[in-house]
C-alpha positions in Angstrom: 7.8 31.3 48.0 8.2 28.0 50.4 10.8 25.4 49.0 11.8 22.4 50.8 8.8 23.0 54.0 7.6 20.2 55.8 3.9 20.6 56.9 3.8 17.8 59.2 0.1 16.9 61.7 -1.4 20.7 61.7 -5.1 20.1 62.7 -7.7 22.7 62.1 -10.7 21.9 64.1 -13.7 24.0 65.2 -14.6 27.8 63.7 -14.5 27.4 59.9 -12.3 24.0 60.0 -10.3 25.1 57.0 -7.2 24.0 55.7 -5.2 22.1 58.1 -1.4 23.4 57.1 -2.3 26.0 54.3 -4.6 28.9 53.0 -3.8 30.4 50.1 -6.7 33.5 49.3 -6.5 35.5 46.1 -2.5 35.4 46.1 0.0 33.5 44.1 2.1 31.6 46.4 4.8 29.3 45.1 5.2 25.5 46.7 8.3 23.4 45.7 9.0 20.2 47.3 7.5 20.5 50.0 6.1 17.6 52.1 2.1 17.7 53.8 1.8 14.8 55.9 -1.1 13.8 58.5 -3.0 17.0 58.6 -6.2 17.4 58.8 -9.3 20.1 59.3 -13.2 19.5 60.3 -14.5 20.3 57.8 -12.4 21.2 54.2 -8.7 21.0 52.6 -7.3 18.7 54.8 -3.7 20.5 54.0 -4.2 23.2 51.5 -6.9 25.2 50.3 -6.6 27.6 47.9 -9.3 30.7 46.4 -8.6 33.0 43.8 -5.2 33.8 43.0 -2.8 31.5 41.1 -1.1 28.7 43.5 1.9 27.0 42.2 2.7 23.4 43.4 5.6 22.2 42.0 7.2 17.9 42.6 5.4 17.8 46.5 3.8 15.2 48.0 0.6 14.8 49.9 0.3 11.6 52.5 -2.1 10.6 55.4 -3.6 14.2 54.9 -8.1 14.1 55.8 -10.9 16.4 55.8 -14.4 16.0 56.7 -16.4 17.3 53.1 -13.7 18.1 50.3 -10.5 17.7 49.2 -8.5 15.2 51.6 -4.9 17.0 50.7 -6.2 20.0 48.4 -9.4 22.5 48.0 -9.4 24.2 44.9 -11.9 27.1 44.7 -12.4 29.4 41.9 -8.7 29.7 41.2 -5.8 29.0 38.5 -4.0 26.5 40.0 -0.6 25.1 38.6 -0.1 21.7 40.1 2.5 19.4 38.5 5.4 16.5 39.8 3.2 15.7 42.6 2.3 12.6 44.7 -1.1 12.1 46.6 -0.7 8.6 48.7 -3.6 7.5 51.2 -5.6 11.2 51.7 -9.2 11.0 52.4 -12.5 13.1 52.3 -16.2 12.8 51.2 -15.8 14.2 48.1 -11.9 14.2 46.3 -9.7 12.0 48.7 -6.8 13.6 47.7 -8.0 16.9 45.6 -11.0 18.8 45.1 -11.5 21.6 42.4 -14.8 23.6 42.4 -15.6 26.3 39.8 -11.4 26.7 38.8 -9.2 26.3 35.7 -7.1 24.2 37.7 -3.9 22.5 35.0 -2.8 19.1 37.5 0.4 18.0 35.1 2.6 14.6 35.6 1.4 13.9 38.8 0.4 10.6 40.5 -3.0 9.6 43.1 -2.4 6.1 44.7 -4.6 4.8 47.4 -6.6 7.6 48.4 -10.5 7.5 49.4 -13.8 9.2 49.5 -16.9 8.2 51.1 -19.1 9.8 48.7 -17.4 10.5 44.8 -13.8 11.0 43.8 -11.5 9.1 45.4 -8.5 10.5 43.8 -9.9 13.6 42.2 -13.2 15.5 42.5 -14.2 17.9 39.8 -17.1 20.3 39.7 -17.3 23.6 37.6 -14.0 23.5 35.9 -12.0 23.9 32.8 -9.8 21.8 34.0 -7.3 19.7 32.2 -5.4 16.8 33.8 -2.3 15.8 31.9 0.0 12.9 32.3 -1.5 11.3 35.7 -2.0 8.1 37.2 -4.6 7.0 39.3 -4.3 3.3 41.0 -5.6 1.9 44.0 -7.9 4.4 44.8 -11.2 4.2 46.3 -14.6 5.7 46.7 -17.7 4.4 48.6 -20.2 5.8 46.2 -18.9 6.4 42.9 -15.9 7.1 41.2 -13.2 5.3 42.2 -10.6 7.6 41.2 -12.7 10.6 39.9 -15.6 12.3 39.8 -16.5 14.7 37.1 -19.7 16.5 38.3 -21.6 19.6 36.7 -17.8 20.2 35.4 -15.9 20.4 31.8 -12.9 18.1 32.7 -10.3 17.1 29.8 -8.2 14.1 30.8 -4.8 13.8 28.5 -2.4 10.9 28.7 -4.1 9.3 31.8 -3.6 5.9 33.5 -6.5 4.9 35.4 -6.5 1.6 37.0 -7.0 -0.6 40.1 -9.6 1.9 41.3 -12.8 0.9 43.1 -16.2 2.2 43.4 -18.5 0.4 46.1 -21.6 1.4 43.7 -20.1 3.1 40.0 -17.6 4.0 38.2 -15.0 2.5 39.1 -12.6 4.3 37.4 -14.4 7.5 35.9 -17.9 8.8 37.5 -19.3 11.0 35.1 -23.1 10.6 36.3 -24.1 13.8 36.7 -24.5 16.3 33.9 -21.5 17.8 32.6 -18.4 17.6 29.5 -15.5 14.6 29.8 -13.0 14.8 27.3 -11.0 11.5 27.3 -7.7 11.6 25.2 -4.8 8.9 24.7 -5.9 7.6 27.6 -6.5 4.0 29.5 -9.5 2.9 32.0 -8.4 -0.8 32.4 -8.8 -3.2 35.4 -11.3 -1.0 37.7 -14.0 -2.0 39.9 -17.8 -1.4 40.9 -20.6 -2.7 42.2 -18.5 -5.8 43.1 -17.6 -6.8 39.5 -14.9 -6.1 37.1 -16.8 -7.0 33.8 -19.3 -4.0 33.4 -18.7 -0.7 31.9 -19.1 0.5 34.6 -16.0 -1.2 36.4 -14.6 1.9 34.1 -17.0 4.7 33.4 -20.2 5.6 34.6 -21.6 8.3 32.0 -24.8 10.5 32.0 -23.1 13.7 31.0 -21.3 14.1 27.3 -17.7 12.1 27.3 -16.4 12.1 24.0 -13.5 9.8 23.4 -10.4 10.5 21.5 -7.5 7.8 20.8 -8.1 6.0 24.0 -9.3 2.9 25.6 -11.4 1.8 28.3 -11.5 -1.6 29.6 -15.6 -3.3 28.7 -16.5 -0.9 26.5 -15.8 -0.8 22.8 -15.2 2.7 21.8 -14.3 1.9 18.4 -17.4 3.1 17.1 -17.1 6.7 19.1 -15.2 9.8 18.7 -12.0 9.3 16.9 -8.7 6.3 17.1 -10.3 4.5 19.9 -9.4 0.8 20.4 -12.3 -2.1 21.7 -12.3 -2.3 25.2 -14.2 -5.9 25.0 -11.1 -7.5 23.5 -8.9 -9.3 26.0 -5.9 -8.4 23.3 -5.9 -4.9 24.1 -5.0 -5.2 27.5 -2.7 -2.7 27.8 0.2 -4.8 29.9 1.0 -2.5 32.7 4.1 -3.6 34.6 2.6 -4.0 37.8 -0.9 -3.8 38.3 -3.1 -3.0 41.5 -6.1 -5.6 42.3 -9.0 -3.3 42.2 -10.5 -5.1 45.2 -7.5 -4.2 47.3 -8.3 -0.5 47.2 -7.4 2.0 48.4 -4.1 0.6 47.9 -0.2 2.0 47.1 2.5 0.5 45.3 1.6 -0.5 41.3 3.5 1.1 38.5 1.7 1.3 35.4 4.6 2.0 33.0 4.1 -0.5 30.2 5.5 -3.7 28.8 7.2 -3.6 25.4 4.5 -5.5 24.0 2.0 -3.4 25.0 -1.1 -3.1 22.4 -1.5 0.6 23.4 2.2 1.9 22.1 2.1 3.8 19.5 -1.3 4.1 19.4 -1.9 8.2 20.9 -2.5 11.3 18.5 0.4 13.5 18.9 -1.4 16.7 18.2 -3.6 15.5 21.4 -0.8 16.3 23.9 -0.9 20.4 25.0 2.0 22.0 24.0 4.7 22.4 26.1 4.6 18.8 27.5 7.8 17.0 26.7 8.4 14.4 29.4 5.8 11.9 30.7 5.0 11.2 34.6 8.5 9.8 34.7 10.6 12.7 33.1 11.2 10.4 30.1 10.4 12.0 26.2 6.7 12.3 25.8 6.7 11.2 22.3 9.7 7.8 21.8 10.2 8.4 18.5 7.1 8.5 16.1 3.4 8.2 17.6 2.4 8.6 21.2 1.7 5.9 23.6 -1.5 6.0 25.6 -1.7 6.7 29.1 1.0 8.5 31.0 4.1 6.5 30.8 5.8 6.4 27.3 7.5 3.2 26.1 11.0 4.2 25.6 12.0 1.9 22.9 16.1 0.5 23.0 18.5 2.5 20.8 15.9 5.7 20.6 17.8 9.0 21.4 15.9 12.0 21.0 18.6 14.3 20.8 19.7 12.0 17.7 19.2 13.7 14.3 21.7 12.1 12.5 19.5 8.8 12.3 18.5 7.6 8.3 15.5 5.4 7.4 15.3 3.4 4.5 12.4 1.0 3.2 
């Protein structure tokens, strides 16, 4: 168990150039805010890598860290992961700036990526193999050189719940989701909106690049019009459902820090979730407020928390 740790410029460099701070092999280690900072390895997990086992990261934060081929802060190989109530600011790799995950069931929960990079795919997240399901995250200013400019779902079965995803960048596609290689995307009360590739904001694929199966549940990407897919989804090609974040990130900016995508009151996307979407067990959103303020779900990972609602209010009557 490590609580409160600071793994601060640990450099792993020649033999197997693995895991610049931490290596975490079939065991269940506990992390709690704990801070990786400027580590870095030659060749994978820049900070942490983890195999087998079941790792639990718990409200740390990953900045500065770099690797060579995956995972900028994290490696996650053919484990069961816990990672929830972290940050991952300005890592970098090839493939997952901040995090890779290859062949685990991985569960990342309430945690935010902001202006990390990849020179190939992912620059926030890069998933391959998989289940895993991402829950309550933001992704802004990230960028990738290839595609997917904040992640990469490849040969994986990926399910992405109450995600922001915006001011992301992707030199060729995807700037917000590449899912150009075969494999499942499940995209639930979620937002792609205000993303880049290719130079351009105004394609589809400024948001999603697909090839593999992405079936779309109560969500909204930005140039698409979904309304006609899966099930709730709103029309991307209308400039009304611009879903009013309260600070956005210019896309061509990236990789870039510092946007908060909690939402206006008059956003278009309040309201507008499935509650029986959200896993059970999640109460709070990425910033600890209710999950559900009071009736229907908002999309994307920052609930609206309307004036005068008190959840721990029963005593409240409604009349028509």
């Amino acid at each position: 168990i490590f609580t409160n740790v600071h793994f601060i410029d640990h450099d792993a460099q020649g033999g197997t150039g693995f895991w610049g701070a931490v290596s975490n092999a079939n065991s269940s280690s506990t992390f709690t805010d704990c801070t990786y900072e400027g580590n870095s390895s030659s060749d994978s997990a820049g900070a942490v890598y983890t195999t087998g086992g079941a790792v639990v990261i718990t409200d740390c934060t990953f900045e500065g860290n770099s690797t060579v081929t995956f995972g900028g802060a994290i490696y996650d190989v053919s484990s069961a992961s816990t990672i929830t109530g972290c940050v991952f600011r300005s890592n970098s790799a090839q493939n997952g700036g901040a995090l890779a995950s290859s062949g685990s069931g991985m569960r990342l929960t309430n945690s935010a990526f902001e202006g990390n990079s990849a020179t190939v795919r992912g620059g926030g997240l890069y998933l391959t193999g998989g289940p895993d399901p991402i829950i309550n995250c933001s992704f802004q200013g990230n960028h990738s050189d290839l595609a997917g400019g904040a992640i990469s779902n490849v040969f994986s079965t990926s399910t992405l719940i109450n995600c922001s995803i915006q001011g992301n960048n992707a030199t060729n596609a995807g700037g917000g989701i590449d899912a150009s290689l075969p494999g499942n995307l499940t995209l639930s009360n979620s937002v792609v909106w205000n993303n880049r590739a290719a130079g351009v904001t105004n394609t589809a694929s400024a948001s999603i690049e697909p090839s593999g199966t992405i079936t779309y549940l109560h969500s909204l990407a930005e140039n698409m019009d979904l309304t006609g897919s899966g099930i709730g989804n709103l029309d991307g090609t209308d400039p009304a459902n611009d879903p009013l974040f309260v600070l956005p990130v210019d896309p061509a900016t990236a990789p870039a820090a510092g946007g908060d995508l909690s939402l206006q009151a008059s956003s278009p996307v309040s309201g507008r979730g499935d509650n029986a979407l959200v896993p059970a067990g999640i109460t709070a959103d990425l910033a600890g407020n209710p999950r559900i303020a009071p009736f229907n779900v908002d999309l994307g990972a920052y609930e609206l928390q309307r004036l005068g609602f008190n959840p721990t209010d029963t005593s409240a009557s409604f009349s028509t």
